[in-house]
N, C-alpha and C positions, 0 to 999 in steps of 0.2 A: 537435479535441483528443480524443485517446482517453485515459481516467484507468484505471489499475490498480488492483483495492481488494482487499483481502484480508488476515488476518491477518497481522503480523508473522512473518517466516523462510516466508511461502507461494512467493516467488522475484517478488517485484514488482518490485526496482530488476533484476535479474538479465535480467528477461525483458523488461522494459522497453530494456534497449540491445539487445537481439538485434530486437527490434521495428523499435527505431527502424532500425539496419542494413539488416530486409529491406523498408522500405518508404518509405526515407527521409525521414521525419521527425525532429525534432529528439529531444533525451529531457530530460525532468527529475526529478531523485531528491528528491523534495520535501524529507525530513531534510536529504538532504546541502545544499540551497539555504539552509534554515534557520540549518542553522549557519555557510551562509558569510556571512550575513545577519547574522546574531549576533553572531558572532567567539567561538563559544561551540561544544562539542559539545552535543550533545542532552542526555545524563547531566546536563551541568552546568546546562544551562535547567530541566529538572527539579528538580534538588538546589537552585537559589536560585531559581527563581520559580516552580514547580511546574507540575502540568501542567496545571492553568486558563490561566496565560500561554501554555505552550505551544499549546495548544488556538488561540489566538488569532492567534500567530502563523501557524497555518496556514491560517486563512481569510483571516488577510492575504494571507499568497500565494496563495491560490486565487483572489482576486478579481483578484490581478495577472497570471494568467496569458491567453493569449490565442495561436492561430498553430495550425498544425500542428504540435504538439510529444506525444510519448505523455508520460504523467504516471504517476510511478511513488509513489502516497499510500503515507502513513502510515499502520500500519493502525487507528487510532483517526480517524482523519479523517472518519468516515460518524457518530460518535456527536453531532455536532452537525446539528442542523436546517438551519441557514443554509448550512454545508457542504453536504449530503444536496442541495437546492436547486439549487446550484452545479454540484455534480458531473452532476447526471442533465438538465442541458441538452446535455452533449457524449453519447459513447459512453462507458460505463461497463464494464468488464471485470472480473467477480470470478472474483480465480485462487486456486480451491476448495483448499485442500489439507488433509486430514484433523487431527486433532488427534496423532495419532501422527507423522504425518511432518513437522508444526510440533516437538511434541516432540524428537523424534530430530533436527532440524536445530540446534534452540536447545538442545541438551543442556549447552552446553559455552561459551556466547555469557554474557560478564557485561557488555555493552556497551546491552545494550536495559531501561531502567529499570523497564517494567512485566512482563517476566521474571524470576520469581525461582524461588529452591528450594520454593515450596508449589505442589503439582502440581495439585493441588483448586483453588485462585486462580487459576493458570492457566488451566484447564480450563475454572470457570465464566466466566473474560473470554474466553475464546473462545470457548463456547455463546449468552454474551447478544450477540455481535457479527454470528454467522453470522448472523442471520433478518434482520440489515438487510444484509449485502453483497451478500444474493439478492435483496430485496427492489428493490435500488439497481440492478441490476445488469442492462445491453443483455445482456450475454452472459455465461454461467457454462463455465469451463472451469477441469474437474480437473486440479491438476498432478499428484495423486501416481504416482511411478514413471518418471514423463516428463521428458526434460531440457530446459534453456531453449530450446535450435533449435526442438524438435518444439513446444514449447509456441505458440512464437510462429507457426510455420508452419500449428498448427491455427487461430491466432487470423487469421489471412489468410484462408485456404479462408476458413472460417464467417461474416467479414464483407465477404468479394470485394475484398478491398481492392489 
């Protein structure tokens, strides 16, 4: 299992199917599995059982997962311990991407519930996140400037796969 960790809008479900393409493995967009699990979007697991439920829901599925499959987390998915545990038995992948080029991608996105209009709130959940996605993390690879092909084809070279 390789897991992808990285802020929200860093390109983890994105680079996650060009992965699984050049190496054939399977992929899973852990939100989107969520909500088909649910029968819910995200927003709405949020908005009625907030994001403790959420949170739970995803070491649900983390514990269910298992195979050659690359795994494309949520980027709050490392804030739990039990999680943190889970992930760093397989290969762990943080796709770095600066807080400007998170910004400028989520400029425009009202779809991710912990995004909003205070740039300062954002900012600080993206400063207290990075020192655990490096912390977690076989391999750190920058995306800014780089698009999903190149991302993925650095993640091959760097882990000979």
């Amino acid at each position: 299992m390789i897991f992808l960790i990285g802020y929200m809008g860093s390109g983890k479900s994105t680079v996650a199917k060009q992965l699984s393409e050049s190496i054939g493995f399977g992929y899973i967009e852990m939100d989107g599995e969520i909500e088909k699990r649910e029968g819910r979007s995200i927003p709405q697991i949020f908005e009625e059982d907030g994001e403790e439920k959420f949170r739970q829901l995803e070491t649900t599925l983390l514990h269910s997962l298992s195979g050659q499959i690359i795994v494309s987390t949520g980027g709050g998915v490392v804030l739990s311990e039990e999680n943190q545990k889970l992930l760093t038995r397989s290969t762990v992948i943080f796709l770095d991407a600066s807080f400007e080029t998170i910004n400028k991608r989520l400029a425009d996105d009202e779809d991710r519930p912990l995004w909003g209009a205070d740039i300062e709130e954002n900012k600080r959940r993206y400063e207290t996140r990075l020192p655990i996605y490096k912390e977690l993390a076989t391999l750190v690879v920058s995306v800014d400037d780089k698009n999903p092909s190149t991302i993925a084809d650095e993640i091959v070279s760097r882990l000979k796969l």
